[in-house]
Each structure stands twice: as structure tokens, then as C-alpha cells.
Steps between C-alpha positions, in 0.01 A plus 500: 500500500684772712330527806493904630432597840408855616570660857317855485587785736171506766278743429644628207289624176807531309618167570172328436460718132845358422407122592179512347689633148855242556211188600325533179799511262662252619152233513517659144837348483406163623584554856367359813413790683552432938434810796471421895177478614295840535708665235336354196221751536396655172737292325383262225559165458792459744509225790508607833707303759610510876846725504674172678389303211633770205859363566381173325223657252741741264819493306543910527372775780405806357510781766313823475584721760805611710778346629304428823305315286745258338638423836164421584554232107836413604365355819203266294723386252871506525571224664431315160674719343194628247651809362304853585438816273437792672289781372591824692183660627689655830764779515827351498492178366814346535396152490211581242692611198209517228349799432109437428525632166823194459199242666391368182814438326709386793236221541482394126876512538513268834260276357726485173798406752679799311486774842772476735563331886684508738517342849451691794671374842268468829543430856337217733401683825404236746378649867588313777328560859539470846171336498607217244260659235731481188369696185692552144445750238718518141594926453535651162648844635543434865478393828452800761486503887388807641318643813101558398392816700667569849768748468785319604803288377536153410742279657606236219852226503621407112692240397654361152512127501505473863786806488392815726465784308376750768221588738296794362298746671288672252134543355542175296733291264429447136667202288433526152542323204648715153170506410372657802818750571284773288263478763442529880937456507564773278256775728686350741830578419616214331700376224353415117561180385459355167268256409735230383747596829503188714466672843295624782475840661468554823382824648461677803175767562625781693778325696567657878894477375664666209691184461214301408534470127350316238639128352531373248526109502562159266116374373666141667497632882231482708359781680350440889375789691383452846252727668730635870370691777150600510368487133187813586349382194713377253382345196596288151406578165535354189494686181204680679258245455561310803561594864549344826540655851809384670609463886852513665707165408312425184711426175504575179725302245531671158631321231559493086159311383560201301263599168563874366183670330531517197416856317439623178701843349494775335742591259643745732835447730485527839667836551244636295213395639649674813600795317097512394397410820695670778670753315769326576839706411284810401631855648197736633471815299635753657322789628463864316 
């Protein structure tokens, strides 16, 4: 018995329609039917479950929602590797490739083992503090340091396996995985990088210096950034789920994680999901 588990956009109709219709067909299909607690509502004859304990409950993760939301998945579940399906209920949907109309057969075809994966680098981000609090977080898309509301700059030292890089005065630093270079990094200014690309970006935010410029750097190094000078503010995120305020001399290390996720496809390439996307390539028509 395949054992499907659900992770539903919150407060979504559209997402809970969906679940209710994909839960039914495949109990219908002799599947065991799992959600997180508190998201089973109005769904029949599914088993509802703690989200820590969904990890060990499911053999699949259906996600119905945005790519916020499978970053939200990837966080329950890919540390054993249980492979996720994303629905795309957002706008983008870079991460979510399935259209809902596709939700249907792209399960049938998962739970066949016929539909496509591929494995998705991510990052350990492990916060280290002046007070000796040590926290660590596993990033999908990225690892950003940033300044929350005051109006001033950042004052950040980078290294590359114990190698100075530079000091950087700026509104933040992002380092990104390929996965998460179509994000935050690219509205920042930095390079795309292709999933199967074994690298890390990192990326200034509004630098004070028009010689900062972003990296690009081997998925082997390790990345430590250390908060300098007075931090007014500065915090970490992770993939936007997670956030923690930092003080002058704490440390973050940043490093390649040692389990990808693992992803299913579409049929499309790469380049055109980003041509479908972001318009990527595509001249503006000009004006009469």
C-alpha cells in the first residue's frame, strides 16, 4: 500500500477542493491516505498526524499550493528523502511544476513510478552566537542576512573555507542554492544557476561599493559570514520560513547539506519553464 501524504496551502479553498478530489481517488486506488494535523478537515477517510511525525507516516508529499508552500514540505520531509509533487496554486511556481488540471495524472503517474525526479541540492545553515546559543536550519533556496527595519547598512566579514572573501557593507547577503537563484538572488542581481550546477551563489543587496559583485562558488566550500560592527538589526532567514535576530560577532556557517530533496518533473526543460515563467529572453513590444 502506497502511503500519500498531503500538505495544503493555509487557508486555501482551492487547495482543499483539490485534496478532497486527489484523497478520494487515490483511497479508490488502495492508498493510505496521511495530512498534518488540522488539515484533514472535510477530508474523508484520511489519517491525520503531527507534521514532525509525516516524515515517517508517507512514501510521497503531495503539495497544493505555491512554492512557499513546498519549502514549507521540503522542510517535513526531505531529510528522508520522500519525494514531493507540487501542485501550483501560487503565481510563479518554479518549484511546483503541475498545473492543477496535470494533479490527477501526475499522481497516478508517481504512484505508477512512471513520472520523473530529480534531486535538488540544499544548504545546512547552522547559526552560531556570541551567547553560545547554536541553532541549524537545512535551506532549499537560501540563506539570507539582512537588516529588518532601521535604515541603515549592514556590516558583514565572508570567508570560503576559512579564505577571506571580503567585508561587505550593504542591506544584506544572500547565498543561494540553484534552486533558490530564481528567487530572492535573482531580484537581487544575481546570477541563474541550473538545477543540476554544483555551486552556490553568493549575493550582495545594494552593496555601498560598485565592486561588490556577486560569486559564484564550488557546492564543496563552506561559506562563514560573521556579523562586524554594529549589526542595527540584522537578521537570518531560511527559505523564509525561519528567522533569527542576530548581534555583532555572531556566525553563520553555510554549507552543501548532506541529503538533496528530491523533486518530481514536468516534462518541460528548465529554460522553458523560465521562458513561461519570467519571460525569460522575451523582447517587450514596442510602442506605436
Amino acid at each position: 500500500m502506497k502511503r500519500v501524504g498531503f500538505v495544503l496551502k493555509r487557508g486555501s479553498r482551492e487547495a482543499e477542493t483539490i485534496a478532497r478530489e486527489l484523497a478520494a481517488w487515490a483511497t479508490a486506488r488502495g492508498c493510505q491516505v496521511i495530512v498534518g494535523t488540522g488539515e484533514g478537515d472535510g477530508i474523508a477517510d484520511v489519517t491525520c498526524v503531527p507534521d514532525g511525525e509525516l516524515v515517517a507516516k508517507v512514501d510521497l508529499l503531495v503539495v497544493l499550493g505555491g512554492d512557499g508552500t513546498l519549502l514549507h514540505g521540503a522542510g517535513l520531509v526531505a531529510e528522508a528523502k520522500v519525494p514531493l509533487l507540487g501542485i501550483n496554486l501560487g503565481t510563479l511556481g518554479f518549484l511546483t511544476q503541475f498545473d492543477p488540471r496535470e494533479a490527477r495524472d501526475a499522481l497516478g503517474r508517481a504512484l505508477d513510478g512512471t513520472l520523473a525526479v530529480e534531486e535538488r541540492m540544499r544548504l545546512t545553515v547552522t547559526l552560531r552566537a556570541t551567547s553560545g546559543e547554536t541553532a541549524s536550519r537545512h535551506a532549499l533556496n537560501d540563506a539570507v542576512i539582512s537588516k529588518w527595519a532601521m535604515p541603515r547598512l549592514i556590516e558583514v566579514r565572508a570567508t570560503l573555507d576559512d579564505d577571506e572573501i571580503t567585508r561587505y557593507k550593504a542591506d544584506g547577503l544572500i547565498v543561494a542554492t540553484p534552486t533558490g537563484s530564481t528567487a530572492y538572488n535573482l531580484a537581487a542581481g544575481g546570477p541563474i544557476l541550473t538545477p543540476g550546477q554544483a555551486a552556490i551563489s553568493i549575493t550582495p543587496i545594494c552593496p555601498h561599493t560598485l565592486t561588490n559583485r556577486p560569486l559564484v562558488v564550488p557546492a564543496t566550500a563552506r561559506v562563514c559570514v560573521q556579523v562586524e560592527g554594529e549589526s542595527h538589526g540584522a537578521i537570518l532567514s531560511v527559505d523564509g520560513q525561519w528567522a533569527r535576530t542576530l548581534g555583532k560577532g555572531d556566525v553563520v556557517d553555510i554549507a552543501q547539506a548532506a541529503t538533496p530533496l528530491v523533486l518530481y518533473r514536468s516534462g518541460k526543460t528548465y529554460f522553458e519553464i523560465l521562458r513561461e515563467k519570467l519571460k525569460w529572453g522575451e523582447r517587450e513590444p514596442r510602442k506605436p
